[in-house]
CHARMM-style PDB file with segment names, atoms N, HN, CA, C and O in Angstrom:
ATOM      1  N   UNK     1     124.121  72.353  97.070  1.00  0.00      PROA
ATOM      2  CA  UNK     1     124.795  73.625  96.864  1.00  0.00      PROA
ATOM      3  C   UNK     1     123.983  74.763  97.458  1.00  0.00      PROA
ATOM      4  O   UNK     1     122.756  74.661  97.469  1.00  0.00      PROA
ATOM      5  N   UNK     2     124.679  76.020  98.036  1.00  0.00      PROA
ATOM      6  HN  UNK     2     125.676  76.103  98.027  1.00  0.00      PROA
ATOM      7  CA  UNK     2     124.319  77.045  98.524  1.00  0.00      PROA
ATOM      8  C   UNK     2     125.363  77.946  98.085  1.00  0.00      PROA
ATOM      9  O   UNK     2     126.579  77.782  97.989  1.00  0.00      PROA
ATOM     10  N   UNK     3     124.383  79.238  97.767  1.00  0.00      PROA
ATOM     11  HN  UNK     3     123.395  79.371  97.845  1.00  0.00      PROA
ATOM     12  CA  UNK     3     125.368  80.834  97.224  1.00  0.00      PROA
ATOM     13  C   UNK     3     124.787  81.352  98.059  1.00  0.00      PROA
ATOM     14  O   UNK     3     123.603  81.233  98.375  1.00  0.00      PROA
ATOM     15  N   UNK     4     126.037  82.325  98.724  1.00  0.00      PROA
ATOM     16  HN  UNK     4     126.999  82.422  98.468  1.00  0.00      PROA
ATOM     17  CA  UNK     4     125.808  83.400  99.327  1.00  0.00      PROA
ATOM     18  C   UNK     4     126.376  84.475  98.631  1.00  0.00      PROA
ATOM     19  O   UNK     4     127.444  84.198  98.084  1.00  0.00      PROA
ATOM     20  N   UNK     5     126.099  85.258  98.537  1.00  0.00      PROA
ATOM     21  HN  UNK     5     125.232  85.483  98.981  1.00  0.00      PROA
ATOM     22  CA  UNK     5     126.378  86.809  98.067  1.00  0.00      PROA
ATOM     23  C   UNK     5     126.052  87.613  98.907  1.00  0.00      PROA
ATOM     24  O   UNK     5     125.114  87.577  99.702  1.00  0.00      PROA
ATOM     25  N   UNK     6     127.254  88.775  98.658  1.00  0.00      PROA
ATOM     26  HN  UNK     6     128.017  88.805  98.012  1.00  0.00      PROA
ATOM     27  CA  UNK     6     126.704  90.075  98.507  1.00  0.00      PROA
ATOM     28  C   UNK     6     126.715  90.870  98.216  1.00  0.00      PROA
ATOM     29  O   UNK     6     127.759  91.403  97.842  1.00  0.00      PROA
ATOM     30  N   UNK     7     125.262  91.609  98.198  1.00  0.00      PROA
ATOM     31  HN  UNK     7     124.413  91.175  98.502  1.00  0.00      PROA
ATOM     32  CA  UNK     7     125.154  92.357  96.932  1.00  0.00      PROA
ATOM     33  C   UNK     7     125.891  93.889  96.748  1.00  0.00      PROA
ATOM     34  O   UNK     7     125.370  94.828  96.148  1.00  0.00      PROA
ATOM     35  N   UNK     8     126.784  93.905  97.189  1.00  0.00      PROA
ATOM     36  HN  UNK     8     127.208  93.141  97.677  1.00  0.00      PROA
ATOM     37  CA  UNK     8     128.009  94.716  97.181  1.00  0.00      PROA
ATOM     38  C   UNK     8     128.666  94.400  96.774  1.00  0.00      PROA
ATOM     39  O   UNK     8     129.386  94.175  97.747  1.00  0.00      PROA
ATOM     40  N   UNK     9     129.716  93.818  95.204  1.00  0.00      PROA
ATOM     41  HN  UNK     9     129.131  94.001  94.414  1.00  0.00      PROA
ATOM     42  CA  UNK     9     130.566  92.871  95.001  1.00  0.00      PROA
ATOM     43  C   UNK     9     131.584  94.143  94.197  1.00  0.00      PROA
ATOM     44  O   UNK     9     131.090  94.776  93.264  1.00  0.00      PROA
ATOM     45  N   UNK    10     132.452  94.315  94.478  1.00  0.00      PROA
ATOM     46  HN  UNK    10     132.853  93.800  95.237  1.00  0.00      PROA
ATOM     47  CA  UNK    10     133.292  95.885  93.969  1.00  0.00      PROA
ATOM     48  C   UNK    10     133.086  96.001  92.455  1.00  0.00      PROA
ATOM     49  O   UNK    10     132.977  97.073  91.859  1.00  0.00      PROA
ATOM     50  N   UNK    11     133.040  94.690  91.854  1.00  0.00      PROA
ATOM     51  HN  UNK    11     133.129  93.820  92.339  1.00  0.00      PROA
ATOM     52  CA  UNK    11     132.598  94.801  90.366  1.00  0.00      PROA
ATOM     53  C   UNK    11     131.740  95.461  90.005  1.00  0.00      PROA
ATOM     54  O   UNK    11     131.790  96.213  89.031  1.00  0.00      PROA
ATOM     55  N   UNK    12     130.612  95.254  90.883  1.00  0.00      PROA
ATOM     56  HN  UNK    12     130.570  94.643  91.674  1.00  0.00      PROA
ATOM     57  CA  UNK    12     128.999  95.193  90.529  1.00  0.00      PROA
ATOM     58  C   UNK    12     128.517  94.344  89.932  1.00  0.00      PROA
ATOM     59  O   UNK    12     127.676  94.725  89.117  1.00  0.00      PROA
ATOM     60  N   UNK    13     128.693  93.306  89.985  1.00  0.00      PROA
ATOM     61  HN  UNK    13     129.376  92.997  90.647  1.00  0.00      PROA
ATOM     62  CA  UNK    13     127.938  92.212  89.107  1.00  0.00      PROA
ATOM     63  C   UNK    13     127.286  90.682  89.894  1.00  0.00      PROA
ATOM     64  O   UNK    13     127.219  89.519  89.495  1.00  0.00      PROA
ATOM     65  N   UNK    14     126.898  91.322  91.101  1.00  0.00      PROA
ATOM     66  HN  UNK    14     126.952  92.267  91.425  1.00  0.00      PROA
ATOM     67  CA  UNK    14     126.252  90.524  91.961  1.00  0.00      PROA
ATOM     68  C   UNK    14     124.889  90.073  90.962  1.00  0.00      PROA
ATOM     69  O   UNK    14     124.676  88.861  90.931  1.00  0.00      PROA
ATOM     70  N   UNK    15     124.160  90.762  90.327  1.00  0.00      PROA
ATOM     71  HN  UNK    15     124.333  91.747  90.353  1.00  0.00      PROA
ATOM     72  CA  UNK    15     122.832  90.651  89.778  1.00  0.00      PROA
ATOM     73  C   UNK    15     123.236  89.712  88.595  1.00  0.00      PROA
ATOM     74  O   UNK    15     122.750  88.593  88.431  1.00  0.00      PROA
ATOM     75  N   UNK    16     124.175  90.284  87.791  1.00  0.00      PROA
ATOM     76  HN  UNK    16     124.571  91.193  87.924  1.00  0.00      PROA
ATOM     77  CA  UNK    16     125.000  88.943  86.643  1.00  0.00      PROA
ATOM     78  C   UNK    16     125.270  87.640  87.189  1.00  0.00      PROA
ATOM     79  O   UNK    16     125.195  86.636  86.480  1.00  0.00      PROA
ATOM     80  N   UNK    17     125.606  87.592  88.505  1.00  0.00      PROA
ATOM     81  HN  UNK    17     125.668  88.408  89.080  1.00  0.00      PROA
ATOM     82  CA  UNK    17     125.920  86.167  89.122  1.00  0.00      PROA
ATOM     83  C   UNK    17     124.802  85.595  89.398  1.00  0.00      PROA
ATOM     84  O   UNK    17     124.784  84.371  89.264  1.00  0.00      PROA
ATOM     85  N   UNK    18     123.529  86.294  89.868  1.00  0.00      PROA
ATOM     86  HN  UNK    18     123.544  87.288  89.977  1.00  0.00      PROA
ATOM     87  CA  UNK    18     122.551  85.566  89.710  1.00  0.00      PROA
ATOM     88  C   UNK    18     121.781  85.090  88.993  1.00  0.00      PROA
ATOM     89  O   UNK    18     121.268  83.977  89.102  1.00  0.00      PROA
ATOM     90  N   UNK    19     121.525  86.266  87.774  1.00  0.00      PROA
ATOM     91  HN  UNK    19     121.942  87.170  87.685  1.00  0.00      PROA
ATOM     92  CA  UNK    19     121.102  86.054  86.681  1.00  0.00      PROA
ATOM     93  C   UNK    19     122.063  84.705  85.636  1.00  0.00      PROA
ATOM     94  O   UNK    19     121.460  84.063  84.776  1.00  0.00      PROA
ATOM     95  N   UNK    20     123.337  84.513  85.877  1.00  0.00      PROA
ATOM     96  HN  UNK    20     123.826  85.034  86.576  1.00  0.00      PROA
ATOM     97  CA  UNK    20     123.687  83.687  85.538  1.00  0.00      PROA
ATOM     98  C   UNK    20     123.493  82.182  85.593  1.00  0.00      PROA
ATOM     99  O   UNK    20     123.497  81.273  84.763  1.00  0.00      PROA
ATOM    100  N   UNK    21     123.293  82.303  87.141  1.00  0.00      PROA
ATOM    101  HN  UNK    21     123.290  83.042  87.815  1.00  0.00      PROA
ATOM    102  CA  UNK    21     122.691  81.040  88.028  1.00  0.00      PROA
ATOM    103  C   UNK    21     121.395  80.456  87.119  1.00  0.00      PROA
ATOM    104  O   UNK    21     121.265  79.610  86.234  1.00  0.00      PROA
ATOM    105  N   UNK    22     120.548  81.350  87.810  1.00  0.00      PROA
ATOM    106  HN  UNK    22     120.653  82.037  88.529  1.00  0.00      PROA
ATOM    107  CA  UNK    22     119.239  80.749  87.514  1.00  0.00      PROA
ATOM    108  C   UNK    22     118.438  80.708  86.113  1.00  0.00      PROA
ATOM    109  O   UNK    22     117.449  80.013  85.880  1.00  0.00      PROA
ATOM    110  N   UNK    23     119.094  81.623  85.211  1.00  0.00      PROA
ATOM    111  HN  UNK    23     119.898  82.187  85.400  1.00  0.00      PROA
ATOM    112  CA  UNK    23     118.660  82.098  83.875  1.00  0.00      PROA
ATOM    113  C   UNK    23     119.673  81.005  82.786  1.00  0.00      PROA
ATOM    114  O   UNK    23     119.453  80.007  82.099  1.00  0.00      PROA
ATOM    115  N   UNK    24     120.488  81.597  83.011  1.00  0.00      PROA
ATOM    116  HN  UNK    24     120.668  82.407  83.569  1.00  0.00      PROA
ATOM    117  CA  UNK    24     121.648  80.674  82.085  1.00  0.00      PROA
ATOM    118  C   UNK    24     121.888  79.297  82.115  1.00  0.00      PROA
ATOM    119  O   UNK    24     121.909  78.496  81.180  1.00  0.00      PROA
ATOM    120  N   UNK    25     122.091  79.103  83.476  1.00  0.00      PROA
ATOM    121  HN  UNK    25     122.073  79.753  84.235  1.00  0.00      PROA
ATOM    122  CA  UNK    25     122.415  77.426  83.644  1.00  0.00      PROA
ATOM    123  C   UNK    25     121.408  76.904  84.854  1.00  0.00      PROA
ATOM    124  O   UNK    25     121.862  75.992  85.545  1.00  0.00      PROA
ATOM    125  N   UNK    26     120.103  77.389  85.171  1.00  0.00      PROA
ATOM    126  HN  UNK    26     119.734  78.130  84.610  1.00  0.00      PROA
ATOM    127  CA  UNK    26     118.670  76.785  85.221  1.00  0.00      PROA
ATOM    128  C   UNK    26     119.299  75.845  86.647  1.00  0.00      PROA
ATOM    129  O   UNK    26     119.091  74.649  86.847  1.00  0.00      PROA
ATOM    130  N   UNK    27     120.339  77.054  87.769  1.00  0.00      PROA
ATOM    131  HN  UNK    27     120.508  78.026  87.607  1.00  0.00      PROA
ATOM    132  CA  UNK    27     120.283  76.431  88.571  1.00  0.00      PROA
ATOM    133  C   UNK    27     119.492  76.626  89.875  1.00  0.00      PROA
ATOM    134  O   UNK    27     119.428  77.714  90.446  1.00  0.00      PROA
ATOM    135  N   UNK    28     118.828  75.382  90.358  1.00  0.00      PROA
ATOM    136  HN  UNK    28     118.880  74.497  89.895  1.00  0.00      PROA
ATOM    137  CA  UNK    28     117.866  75.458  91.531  1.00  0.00      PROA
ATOM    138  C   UNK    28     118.375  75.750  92.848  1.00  0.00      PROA
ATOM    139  O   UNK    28     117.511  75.993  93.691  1.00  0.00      PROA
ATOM    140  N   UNK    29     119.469  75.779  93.184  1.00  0.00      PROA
ATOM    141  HN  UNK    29     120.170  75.582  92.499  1.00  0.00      PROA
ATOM    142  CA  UNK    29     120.489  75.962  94.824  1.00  0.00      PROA
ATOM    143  C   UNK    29     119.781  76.882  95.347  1.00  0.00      PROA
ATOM    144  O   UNK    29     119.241  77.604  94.509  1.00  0.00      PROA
ATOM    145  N   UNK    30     119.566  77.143  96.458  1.00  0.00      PROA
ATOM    146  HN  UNK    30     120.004  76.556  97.139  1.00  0.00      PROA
ATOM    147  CA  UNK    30     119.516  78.304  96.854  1.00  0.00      PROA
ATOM    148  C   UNK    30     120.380  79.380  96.565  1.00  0.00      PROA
ATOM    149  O   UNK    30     121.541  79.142  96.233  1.00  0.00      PROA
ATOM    150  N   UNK    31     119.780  81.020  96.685  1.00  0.00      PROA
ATOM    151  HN  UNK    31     118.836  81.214  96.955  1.00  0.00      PROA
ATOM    152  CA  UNK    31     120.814  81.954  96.763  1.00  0.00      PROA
ATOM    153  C   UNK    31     120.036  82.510  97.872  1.00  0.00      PROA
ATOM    154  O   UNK    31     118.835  82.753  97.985  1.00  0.00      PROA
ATOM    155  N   UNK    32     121.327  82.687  98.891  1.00  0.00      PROA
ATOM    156  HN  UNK    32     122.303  82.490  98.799  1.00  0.00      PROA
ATOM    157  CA  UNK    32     121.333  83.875  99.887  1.00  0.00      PROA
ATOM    158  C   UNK    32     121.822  84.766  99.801  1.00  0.00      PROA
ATOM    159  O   UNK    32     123.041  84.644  99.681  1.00  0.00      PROA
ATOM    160  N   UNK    33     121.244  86.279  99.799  1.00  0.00      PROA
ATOM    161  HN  UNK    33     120.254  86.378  99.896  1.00  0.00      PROA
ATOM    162  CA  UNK    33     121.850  87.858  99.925  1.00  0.00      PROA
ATOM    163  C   UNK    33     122.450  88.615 101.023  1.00  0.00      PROA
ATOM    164  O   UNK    33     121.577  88.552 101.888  1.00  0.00      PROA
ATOM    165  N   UNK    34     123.209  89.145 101.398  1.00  0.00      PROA
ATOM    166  HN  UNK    34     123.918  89.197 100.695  1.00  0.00      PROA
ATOM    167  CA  UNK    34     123.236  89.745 102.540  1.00  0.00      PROA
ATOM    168  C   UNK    34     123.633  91.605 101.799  1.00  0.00      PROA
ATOM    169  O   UNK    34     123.849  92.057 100.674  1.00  0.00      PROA
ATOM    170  N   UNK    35     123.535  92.260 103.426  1.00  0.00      PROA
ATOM    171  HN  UNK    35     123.360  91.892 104.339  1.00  0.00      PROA
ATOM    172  CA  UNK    35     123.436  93.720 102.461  1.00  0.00      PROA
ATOM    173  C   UNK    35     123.070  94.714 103.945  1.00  0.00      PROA
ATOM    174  O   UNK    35     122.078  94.594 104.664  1.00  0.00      PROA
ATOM    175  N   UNK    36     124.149  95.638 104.095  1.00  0.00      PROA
ATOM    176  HN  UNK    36     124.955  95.736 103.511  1.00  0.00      PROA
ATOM    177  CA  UNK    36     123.372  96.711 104.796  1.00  0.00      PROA
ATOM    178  C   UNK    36     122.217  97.181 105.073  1.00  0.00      PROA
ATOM    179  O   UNK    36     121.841  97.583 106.174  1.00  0.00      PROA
ATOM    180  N   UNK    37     121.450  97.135 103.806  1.00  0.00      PROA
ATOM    181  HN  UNK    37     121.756  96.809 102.912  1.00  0.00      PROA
ATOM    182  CA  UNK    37     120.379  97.227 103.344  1.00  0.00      PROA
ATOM    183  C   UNK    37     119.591  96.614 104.088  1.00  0.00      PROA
ATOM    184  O   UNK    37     119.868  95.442 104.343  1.00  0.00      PROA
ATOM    185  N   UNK    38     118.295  97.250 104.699  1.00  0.00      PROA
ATOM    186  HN  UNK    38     118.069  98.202 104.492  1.00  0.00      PROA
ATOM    187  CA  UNK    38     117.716  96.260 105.447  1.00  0.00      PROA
ATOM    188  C   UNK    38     116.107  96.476 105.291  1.00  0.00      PROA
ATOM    189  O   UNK    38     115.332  95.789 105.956  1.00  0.00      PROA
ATOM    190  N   UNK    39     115.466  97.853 104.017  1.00  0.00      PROA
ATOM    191  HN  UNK    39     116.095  98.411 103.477  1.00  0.00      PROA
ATOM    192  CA  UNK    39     114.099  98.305 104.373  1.00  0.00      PROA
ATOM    193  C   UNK    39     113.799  96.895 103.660  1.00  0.00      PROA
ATOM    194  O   UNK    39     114.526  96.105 103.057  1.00  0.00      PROA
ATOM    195  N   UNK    40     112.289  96.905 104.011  1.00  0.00      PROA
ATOM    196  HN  UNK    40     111.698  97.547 104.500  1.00  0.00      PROA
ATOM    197  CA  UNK    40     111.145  95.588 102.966  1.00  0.00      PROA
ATOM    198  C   UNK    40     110.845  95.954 101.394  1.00  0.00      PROA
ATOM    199  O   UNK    40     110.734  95.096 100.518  1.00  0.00      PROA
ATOM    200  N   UNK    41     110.743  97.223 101.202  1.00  0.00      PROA
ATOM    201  HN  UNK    41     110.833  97.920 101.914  1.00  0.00      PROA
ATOM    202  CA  UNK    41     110.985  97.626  99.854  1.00  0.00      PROA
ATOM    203  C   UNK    41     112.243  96.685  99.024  1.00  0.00      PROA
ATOM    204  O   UNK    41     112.165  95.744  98.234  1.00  0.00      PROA
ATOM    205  N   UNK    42     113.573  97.536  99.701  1.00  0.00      PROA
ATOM    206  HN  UNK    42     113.637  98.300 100.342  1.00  0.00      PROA
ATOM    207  CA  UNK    42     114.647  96.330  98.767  1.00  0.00      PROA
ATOM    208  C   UNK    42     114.708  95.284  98.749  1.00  0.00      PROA
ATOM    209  O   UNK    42     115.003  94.683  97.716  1.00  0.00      PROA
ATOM    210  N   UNK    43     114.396  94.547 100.136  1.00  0.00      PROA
ATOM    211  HN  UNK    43     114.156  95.036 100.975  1.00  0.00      PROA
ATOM    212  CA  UNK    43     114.205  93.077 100.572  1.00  0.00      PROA
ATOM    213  C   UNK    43     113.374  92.629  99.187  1.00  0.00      PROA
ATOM    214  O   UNK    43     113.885  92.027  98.242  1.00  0.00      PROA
ATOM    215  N   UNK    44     112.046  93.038  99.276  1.00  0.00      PROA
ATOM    216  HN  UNK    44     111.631  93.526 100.043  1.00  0.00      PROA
ATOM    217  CA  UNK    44     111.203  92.211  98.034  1.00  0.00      PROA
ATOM    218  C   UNK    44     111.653  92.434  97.067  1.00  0.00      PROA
ATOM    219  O   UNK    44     111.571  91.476  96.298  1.00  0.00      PROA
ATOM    220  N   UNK    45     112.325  93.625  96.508  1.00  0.00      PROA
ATOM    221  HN  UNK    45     112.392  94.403  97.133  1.00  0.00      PROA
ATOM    222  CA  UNK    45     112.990  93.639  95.134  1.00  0.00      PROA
ATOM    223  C   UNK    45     113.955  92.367  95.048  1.00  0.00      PROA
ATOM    224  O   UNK    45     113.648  91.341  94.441  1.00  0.00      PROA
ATOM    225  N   UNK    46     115.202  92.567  95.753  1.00  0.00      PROA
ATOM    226  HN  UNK    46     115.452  93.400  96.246  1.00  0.00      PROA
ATOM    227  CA  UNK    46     116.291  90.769  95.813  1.00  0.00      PROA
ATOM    228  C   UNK    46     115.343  89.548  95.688  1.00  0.00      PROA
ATOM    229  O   UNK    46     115.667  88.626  94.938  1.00  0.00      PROA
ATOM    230  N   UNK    47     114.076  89.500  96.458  1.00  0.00      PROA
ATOM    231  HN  UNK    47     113.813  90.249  97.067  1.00  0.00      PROA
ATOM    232  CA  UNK    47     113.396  88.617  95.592  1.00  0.00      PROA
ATOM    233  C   UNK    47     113.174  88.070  94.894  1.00  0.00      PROA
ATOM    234  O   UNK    47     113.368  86.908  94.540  1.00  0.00      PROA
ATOM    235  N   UNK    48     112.479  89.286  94.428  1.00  0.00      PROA
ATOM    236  HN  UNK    48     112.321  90.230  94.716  1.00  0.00      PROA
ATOM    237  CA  UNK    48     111.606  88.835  92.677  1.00  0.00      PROA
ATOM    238  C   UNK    48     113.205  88.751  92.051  1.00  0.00      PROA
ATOM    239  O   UNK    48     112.884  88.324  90.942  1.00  0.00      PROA
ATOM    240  N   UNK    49     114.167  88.820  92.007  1.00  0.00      PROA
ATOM    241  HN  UNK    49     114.428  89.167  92.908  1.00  0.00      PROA
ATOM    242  CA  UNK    49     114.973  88.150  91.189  1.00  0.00      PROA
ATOM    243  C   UNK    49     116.349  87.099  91.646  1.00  0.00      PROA
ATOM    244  O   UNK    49     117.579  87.097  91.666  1.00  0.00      PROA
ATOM    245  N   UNK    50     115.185  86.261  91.974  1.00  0.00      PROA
ATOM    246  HN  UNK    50     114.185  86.263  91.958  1.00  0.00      PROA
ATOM    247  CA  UNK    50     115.670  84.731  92.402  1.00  0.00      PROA
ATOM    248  C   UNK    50     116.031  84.529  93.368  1.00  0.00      PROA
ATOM    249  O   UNK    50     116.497  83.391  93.426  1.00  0.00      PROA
ATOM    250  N   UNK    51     116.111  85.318  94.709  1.00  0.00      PROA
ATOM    251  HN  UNK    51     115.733  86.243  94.661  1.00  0.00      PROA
ATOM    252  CA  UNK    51     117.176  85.527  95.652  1.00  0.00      PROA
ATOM    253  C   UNK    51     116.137  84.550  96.930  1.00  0.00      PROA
ATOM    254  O   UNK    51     115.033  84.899  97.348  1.00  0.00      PROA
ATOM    255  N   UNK    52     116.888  83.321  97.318  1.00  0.00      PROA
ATOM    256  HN  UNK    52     117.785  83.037  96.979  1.00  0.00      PROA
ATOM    257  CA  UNK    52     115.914  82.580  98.480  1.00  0.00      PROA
ATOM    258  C   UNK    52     115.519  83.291  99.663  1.00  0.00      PROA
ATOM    259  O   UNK    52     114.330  83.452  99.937  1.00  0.00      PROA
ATOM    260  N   UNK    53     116.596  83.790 100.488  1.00  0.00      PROA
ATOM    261  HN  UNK    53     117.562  83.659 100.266  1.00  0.00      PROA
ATOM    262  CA  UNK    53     116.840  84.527 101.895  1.00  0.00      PROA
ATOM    263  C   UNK    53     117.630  86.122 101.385  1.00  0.00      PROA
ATOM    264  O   UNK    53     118.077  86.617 100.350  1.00  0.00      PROA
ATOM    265  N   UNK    54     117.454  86.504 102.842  1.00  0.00      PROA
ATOM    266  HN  UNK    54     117.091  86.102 103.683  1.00  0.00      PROA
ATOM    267  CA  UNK    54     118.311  88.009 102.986  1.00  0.00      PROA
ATOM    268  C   UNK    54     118.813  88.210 104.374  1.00  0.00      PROA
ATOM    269  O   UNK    54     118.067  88.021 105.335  1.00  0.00      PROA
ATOM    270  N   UNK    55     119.672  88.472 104.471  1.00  0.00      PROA
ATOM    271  HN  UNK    55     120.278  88.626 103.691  1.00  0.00      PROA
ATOM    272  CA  UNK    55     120.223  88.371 105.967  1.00  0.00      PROA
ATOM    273  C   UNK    55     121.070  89.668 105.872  1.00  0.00      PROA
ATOM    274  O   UNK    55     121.842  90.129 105.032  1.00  0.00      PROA
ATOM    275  N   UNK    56     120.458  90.194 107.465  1.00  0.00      PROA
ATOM    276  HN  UNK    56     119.831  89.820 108.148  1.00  0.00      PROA
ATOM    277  CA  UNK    56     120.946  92.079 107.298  1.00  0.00      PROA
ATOM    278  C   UNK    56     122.248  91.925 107.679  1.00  0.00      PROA
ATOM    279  O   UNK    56     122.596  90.948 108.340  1.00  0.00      PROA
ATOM    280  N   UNK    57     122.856  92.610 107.404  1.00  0.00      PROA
ATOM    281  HN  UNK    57     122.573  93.405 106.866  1.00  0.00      PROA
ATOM    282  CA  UNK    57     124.387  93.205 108.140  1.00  0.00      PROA
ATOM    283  C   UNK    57     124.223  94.126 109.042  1.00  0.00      PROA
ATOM    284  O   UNK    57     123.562  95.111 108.709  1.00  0.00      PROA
ATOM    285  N   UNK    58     124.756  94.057 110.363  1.00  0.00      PROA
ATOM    286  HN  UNK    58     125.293  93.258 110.633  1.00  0.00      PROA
ATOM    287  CA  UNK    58     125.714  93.288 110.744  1.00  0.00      PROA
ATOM    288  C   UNK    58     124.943  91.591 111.286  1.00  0.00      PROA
ATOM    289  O   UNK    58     123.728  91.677 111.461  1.00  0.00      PROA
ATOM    290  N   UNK    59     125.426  90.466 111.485  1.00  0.00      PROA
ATOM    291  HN  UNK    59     126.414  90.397 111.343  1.00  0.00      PROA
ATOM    292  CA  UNK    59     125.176  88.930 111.734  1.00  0.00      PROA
ATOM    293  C   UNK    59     126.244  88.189 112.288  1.00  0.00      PROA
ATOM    294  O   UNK    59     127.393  88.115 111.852  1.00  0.00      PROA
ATOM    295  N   UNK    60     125.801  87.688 113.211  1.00  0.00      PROA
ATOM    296  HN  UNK    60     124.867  87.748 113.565  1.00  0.00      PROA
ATOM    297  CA  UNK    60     126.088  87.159 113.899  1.00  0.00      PROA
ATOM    298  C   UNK    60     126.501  85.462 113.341  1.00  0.00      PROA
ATOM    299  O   UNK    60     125.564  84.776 112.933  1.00  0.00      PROA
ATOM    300  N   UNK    61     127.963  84.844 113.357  1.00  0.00      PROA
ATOM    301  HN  UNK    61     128.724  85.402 113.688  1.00  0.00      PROA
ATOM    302  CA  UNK    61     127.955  83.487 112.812  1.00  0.00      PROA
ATOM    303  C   UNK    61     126.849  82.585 113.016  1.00  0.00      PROA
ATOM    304  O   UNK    61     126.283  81.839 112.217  1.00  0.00      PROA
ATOM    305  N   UNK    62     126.657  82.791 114.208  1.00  0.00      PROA
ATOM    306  HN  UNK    62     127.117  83.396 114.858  1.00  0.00      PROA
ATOM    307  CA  UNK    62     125.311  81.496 114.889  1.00  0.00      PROA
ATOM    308  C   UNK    62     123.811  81.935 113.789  1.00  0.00      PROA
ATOM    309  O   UNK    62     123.047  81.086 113.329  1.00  0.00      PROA
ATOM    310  N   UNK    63     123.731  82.935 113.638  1.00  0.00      PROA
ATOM    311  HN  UNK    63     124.352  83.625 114.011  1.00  0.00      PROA
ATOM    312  CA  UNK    63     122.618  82.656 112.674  1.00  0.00      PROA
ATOM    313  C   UNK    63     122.920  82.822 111.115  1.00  0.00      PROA
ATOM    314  O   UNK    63     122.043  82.627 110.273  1.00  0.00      PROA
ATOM    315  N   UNK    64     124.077  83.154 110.829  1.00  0.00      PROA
ATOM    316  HN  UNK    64     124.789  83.313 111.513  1.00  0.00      PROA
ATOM    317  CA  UNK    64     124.173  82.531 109.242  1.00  0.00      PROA
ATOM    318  C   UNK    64     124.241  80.793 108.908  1.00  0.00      PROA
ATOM    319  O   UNK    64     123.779  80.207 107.929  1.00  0.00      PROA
ATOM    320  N   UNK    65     124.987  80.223 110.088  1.00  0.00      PROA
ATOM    321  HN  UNK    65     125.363  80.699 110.883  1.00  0.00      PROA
ATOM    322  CA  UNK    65     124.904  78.633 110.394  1.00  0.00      PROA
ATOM    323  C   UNK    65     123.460  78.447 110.462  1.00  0.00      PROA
ATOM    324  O   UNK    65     122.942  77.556 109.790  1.00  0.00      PROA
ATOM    325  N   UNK    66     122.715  79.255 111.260  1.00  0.00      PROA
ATOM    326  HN  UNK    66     123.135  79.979 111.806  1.00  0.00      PROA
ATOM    327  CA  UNK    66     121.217  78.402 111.471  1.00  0.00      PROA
ATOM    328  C   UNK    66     120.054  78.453 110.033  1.00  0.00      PROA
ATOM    329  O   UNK    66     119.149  77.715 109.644  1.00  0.00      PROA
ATOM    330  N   UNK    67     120.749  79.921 109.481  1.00  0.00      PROA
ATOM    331  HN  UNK    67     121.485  80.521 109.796  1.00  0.00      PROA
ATOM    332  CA  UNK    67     120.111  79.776 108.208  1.00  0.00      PROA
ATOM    333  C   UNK    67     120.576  78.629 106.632  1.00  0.00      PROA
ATOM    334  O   UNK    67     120.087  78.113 105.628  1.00  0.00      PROA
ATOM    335  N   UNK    68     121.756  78.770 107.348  1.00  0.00      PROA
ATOM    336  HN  UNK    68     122.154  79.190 108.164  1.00  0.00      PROA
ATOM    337  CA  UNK    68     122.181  77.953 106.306  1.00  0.00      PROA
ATOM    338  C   UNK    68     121.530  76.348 106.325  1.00  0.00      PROA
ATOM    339  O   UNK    68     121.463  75.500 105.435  1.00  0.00      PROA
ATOM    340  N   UNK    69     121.092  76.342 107.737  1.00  0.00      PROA
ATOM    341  HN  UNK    69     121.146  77.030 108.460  1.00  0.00      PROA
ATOM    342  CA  UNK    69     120.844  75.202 107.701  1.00  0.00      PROA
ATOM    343  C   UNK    69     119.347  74.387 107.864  1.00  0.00      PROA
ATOM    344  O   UNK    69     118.997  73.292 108.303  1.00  0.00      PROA
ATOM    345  N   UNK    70     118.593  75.713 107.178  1.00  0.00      PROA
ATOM    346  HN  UNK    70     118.878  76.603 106.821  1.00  0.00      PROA
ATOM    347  CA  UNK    70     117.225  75.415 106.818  1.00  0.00      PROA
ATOM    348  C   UNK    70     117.740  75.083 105.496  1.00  0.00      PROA
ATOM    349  O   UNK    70     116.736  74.764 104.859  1.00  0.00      PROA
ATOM    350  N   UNK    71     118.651  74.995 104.818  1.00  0.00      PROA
ATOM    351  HN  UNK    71     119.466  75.254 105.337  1.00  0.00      PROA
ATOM    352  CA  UNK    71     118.380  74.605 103.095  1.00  0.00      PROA
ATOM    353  C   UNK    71     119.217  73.279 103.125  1.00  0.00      PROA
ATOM    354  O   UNK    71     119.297  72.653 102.069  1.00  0.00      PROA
ATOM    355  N   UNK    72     119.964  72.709 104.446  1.00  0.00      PROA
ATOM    356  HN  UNK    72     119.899  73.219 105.304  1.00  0.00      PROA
ATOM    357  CA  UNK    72     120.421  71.177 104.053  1.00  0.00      PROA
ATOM    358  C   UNK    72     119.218  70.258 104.472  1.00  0.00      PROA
ATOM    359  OT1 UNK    72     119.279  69.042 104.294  1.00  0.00      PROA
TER     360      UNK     72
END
């Protein structure tokens, strides 16, 4: 299994979906973020709460495939 998110979700509850993941039901999958957002400040924040990768917007298919496919 692989999650991608992002952390723009109109709800707002991208951080609940993760926190759900890994807190609640102690799951190991990767999570990938994606996000306009691109300084190293926010980057390390998505981090520290559980987040595997970050991939900026805008992306290109060929490298969401190539990332995706460091975790099979």
């Amino acid at each position: 299994n692989l999650y991608i998110l992002d952390i723009w979700l109109e709800d707002g509850t991208w951080f609940d979906i993760i926190k759900w993941l890994r807190v609640e039901n102690n799951i190991k999958a990767p999570i990938k973020l994606m996000s306009w957002y691109n300084d190293n400040d926010t980057k390390n924040y998505w981090f520290s709460l559980w987040a595997n990768d970050f991939i900026d917007k805008p992306f290109s298919s060929n490298e969401l495939l190539e990332r995706i496919n460091t975790f099979i």
